[in-house]
C-alpha positions as a printed Julia matrix, in Angstrom:
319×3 Matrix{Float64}:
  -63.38  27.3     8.17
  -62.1   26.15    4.57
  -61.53  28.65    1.82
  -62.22  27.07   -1.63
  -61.5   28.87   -5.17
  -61.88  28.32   -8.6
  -58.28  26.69   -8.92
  -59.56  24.3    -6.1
  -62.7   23.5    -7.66
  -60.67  22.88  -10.82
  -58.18  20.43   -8.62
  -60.93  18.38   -7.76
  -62.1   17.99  -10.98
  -65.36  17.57  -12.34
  -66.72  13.57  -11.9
  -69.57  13.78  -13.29
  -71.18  10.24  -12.02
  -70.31  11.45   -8.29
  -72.01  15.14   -9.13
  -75.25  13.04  -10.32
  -74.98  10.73   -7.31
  -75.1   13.73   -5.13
  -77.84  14.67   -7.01
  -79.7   11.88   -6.87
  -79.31  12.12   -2.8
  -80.79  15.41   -3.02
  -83.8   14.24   -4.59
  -83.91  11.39   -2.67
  -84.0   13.71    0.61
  -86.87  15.68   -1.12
  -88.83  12.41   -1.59
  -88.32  12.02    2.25
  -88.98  15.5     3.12
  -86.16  15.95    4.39
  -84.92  18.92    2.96
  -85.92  23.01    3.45
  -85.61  25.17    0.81
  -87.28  28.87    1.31
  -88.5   30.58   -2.23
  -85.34  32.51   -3.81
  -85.58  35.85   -3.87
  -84.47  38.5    -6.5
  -82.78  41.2    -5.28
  -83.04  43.86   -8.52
  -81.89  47.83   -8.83
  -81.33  49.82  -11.57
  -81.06  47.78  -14.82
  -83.55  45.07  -14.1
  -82.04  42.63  -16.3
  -79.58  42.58  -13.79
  -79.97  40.3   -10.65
  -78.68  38.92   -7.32
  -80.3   35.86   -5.51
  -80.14  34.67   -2.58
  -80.52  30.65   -2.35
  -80.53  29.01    1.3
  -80.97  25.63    1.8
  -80.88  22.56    4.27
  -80.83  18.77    2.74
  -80.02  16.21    5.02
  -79.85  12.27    4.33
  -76.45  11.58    3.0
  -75.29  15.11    2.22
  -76.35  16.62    5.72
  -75.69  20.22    5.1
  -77.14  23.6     4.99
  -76.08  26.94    3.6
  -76.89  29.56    1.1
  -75.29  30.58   -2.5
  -75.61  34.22   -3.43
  -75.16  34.73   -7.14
  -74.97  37.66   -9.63
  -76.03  37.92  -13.14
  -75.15  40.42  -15.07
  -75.72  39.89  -18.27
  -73.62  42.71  -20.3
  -70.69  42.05  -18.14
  -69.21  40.5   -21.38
  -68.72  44.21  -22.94
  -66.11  44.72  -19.89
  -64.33  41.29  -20.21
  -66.23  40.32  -16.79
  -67.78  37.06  -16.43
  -71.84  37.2   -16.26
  -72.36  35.51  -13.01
  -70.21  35.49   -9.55
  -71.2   33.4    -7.02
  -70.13  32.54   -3.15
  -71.77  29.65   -1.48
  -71.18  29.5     2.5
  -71.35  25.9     4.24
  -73.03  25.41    8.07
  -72.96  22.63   10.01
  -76.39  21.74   10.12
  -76.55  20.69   14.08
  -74.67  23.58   15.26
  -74.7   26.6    12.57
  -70.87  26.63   12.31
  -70.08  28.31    9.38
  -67.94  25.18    7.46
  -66.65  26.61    4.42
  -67.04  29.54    1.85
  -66.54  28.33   -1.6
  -65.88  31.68   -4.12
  -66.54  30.52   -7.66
  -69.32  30.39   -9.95
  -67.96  27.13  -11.24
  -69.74  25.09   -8.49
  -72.9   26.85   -9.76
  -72.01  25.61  -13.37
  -70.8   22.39  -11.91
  -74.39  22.04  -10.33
  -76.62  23.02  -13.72
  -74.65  20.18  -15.86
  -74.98  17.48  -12.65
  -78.78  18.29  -12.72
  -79.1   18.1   -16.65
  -76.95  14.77  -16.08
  -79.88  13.45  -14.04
  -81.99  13.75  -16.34
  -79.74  12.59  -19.43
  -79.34   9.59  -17.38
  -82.7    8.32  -16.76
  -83.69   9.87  -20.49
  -80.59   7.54  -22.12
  -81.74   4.36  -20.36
  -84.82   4.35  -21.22
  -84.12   4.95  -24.85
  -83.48   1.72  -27.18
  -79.18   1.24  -27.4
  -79.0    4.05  -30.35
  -76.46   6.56  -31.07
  -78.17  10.72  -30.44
  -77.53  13.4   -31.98
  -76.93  16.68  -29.12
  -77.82  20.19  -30.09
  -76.46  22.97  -28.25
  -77.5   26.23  -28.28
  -75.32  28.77  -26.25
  -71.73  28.13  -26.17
  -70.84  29.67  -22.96
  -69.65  28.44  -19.63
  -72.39  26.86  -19.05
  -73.49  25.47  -22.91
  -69.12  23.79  -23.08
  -69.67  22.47  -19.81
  -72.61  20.39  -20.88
  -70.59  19.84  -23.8
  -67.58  18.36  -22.04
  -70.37  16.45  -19.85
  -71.51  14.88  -22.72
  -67.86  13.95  -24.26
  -66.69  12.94  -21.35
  -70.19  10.17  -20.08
  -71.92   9.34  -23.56
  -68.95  10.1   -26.16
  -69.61   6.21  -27.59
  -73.02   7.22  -27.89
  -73.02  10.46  -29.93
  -73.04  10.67  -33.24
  -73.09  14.21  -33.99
  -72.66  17.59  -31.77
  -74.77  20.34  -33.49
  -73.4   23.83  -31.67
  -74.63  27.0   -32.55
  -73.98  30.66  -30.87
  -74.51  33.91  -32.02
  -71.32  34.73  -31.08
  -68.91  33.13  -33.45
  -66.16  33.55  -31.2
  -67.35  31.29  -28.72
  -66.91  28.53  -31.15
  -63.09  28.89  -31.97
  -61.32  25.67  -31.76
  -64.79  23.55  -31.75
  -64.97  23.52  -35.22
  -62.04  21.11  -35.67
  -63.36  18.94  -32.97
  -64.6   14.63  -33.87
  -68.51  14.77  -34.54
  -68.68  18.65  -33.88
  -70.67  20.62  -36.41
  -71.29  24.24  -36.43
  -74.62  25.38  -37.95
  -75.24  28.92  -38.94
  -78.71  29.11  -37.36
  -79.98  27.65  -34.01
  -82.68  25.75  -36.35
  -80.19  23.95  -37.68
  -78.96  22.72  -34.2
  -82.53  22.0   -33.39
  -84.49  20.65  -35.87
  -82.56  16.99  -35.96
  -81.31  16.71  -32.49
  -82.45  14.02  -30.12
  -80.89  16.2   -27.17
  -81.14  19.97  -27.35
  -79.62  21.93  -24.7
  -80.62  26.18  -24.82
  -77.9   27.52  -22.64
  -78.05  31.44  -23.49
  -79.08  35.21  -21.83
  -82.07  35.39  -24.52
  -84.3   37.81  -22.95
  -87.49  37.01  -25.71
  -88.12  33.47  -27.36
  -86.93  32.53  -30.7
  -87.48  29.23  -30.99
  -91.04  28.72  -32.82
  -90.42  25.38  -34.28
  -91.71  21.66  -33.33
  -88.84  19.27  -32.08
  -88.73  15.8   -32.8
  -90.09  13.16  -32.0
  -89.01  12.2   -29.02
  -86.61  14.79  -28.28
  -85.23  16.05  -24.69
  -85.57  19.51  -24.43
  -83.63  20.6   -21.67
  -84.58  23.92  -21.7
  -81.53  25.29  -18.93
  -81.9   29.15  -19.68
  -85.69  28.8   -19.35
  -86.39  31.4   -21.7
  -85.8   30.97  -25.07
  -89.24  28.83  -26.1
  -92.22  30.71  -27.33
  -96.07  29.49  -25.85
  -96.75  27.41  -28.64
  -94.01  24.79  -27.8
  -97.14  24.03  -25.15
  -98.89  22.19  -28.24
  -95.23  19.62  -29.05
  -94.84  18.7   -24.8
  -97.76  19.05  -23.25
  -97.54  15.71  -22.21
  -94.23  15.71  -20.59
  -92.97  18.85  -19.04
  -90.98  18.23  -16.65
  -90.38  20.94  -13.53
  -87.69  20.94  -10.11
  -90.01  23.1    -8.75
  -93.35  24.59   -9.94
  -93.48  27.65   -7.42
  -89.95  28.52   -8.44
  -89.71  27.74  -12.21
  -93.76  29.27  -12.45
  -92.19  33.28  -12.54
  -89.67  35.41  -13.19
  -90.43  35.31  -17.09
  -89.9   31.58  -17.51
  -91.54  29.82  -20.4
  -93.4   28.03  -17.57
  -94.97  31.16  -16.38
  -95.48  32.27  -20.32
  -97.24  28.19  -20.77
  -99.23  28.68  -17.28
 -100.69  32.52  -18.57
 -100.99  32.24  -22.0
 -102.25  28.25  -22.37
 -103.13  27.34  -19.36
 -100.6   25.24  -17.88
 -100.86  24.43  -14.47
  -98.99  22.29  -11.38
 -100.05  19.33  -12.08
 -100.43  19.3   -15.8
  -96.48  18.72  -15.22
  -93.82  16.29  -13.76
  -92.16  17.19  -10.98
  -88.43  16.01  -10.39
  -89.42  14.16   -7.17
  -92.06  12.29   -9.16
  -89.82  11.3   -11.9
  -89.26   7.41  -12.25
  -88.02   5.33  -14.73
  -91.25   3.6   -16.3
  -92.37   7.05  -17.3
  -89.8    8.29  -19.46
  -90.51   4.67  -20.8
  -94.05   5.38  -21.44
  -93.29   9.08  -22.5
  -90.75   7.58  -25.23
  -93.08   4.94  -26.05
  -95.6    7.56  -27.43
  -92.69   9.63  -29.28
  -93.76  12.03  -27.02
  -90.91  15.18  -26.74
  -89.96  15.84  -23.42
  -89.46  19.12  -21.88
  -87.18  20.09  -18.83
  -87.15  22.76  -16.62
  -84.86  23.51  -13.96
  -85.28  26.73  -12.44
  -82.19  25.99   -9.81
  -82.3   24.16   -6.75
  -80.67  26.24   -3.75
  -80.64  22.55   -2.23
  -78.74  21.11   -5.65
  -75.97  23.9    -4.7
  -75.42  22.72   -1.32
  -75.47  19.16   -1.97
  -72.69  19.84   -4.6
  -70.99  21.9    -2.42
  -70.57  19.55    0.46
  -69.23  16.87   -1.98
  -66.19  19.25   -2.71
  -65.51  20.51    0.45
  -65.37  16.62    1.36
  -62.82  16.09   -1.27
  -61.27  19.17   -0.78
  -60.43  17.98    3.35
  -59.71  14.6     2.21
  -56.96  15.99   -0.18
  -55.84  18.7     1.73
  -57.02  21.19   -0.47
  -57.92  25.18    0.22
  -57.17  27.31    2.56
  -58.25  27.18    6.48
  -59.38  30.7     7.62
């Protein structure tokens, strides 16, 4: 069994066009049905904004794996220099059960949430007419300059402006400096004109109030920052993973489904998703809203494609 850390992970590196390929498999196995992926569930005690979950999974196709990631959130770990999540994700052999690897690092979970968004940047940018976007980004954590390197790193010729805003100046040291990066003193700011806006915070209440623009990709990542009335800007394209997962737990999903109705197949779900309907979505200036409540099957895909790299390279440490 292979041992993989954060400084592995970081070895690697992060290719982003083989972490949406992998992706793409993934949904390609759910199209098939050939995938299992039990309901996550929550394990809470004490403060109940805190929370464990477990996430098992088998996908098979061209990742053929299975395994589970258990992940902690802790959301005030910040006030004792801890990181909010942890996260371990074991590997099986999916014939046998062998236990294949154990990969300790909530980078691979990070890795995962920008290589989903990436999915649906990609089929969002190709539909669009050749024009340069402007990206908002609220939440400048891990997860928020992840998405940010993502987006430097695939669509830097197609930017034109980075809007970032945090709460937490801080977070945006050295940023401000940065080609194309502006830092806005409210998240409206980062909102209002962007043709990509990415909420990637711990809000525990939604803030944002406002209509987007036309057209806009609302990939809504920390699922809980949008009040109900957003219902009346995307009610024509919401876009889901999964509705039994993303539908509770406080989501604006759940909020949309008990406060306005919102139901299963008023929405798009990621195995549904094709290219001639973000063209007809973006034909009607319609904005389009995403949300990923976390695959456990997205984790194991993009595990298996590092611990492939990681024996091909030599890489970790054999237990």
């Amino acid at each position: 069994m292979r041992y993989l850390n954060e400084e592995d992970i970081k070895s690697i590196g992060m290719p982003w066009e083989d972490l949406i390929a992998a992706i793409e498999a993934t949904v390609d196995c759910m199209r098939a049905h050939d995938y299992v992926q039990p309901v996550k569930p929550y394990l809470r005690y004490r403060n109940p904004d805190n929370r464990i979950i477990a996430m098992p999974a088998f996908v098979g196709g061209a990742v053929e794996a299975a395994g589970i990631k258990w992940i902690s959130s802790f959301p005030d770990n910040h006030q004792m220099q801890l990181p909010r999540a942890h996260s371990v994700v074991i590997l099986n052999e999916p014939d046998t059960g062998q236990p294949l690897a154990i990969i300790n690092t909530a980078l691979l979970s990070i890795m995962r949430t920008v290589a989903v968004s990436g999915f649906f940047v990609k089929g969002y940018m190709a539909a669009r007419k050749p024009c340069k976007v402007k990206v908002g980004i609220i939440g400048l954590g891990p997860i928020g300059t992840h998405h940010l390197k993502f987006f430097e790193d695939i669509y830097g010729q197609w930017i034109d402006a980075f809007l970032l805003y945090d709460e937490n100046p801080m977070k945006l040291d050295g940023l401000m400096d940065r080609d194309r990066m502006t830092i806005t003193p409210t998240w409206e700011e980062a909102y209002i004109e962007a043709d990509i806006v990415l909420t990637c915070t711990t809000a525990k209440r939604p803030y944002i109030c406002l209509p987007p623009k036309k057209g806009a990709l609302l990939l809504n990542v920390s699922l809980r920052d949008y009040g109900s009335q957003i219902f009346d800007s995307v009610e024509h394209a919401i876009i889901v993973d999964n509705w039994t997962e993303v539908c509770r737990e406080n989501t604006d999903i759940e909020k949309m489904h008990l406060e306005r109705g919102l139901k299963e197949e008023d929405t798009c779900s990621i195995t549904d998703l094709e290219q001639g309907i973000w063209h007809q979505w973006l034909g009607a200036d319609h904005p389009i809203m995403v949300n990923p409540m976390g695959m456990a099957s997205f984790d194991i895909a993009i595990g298996k494609y590092y611990l492939n790299k990681a024996i091909e390279k030599g890489i970790g440490t054999i237990l």
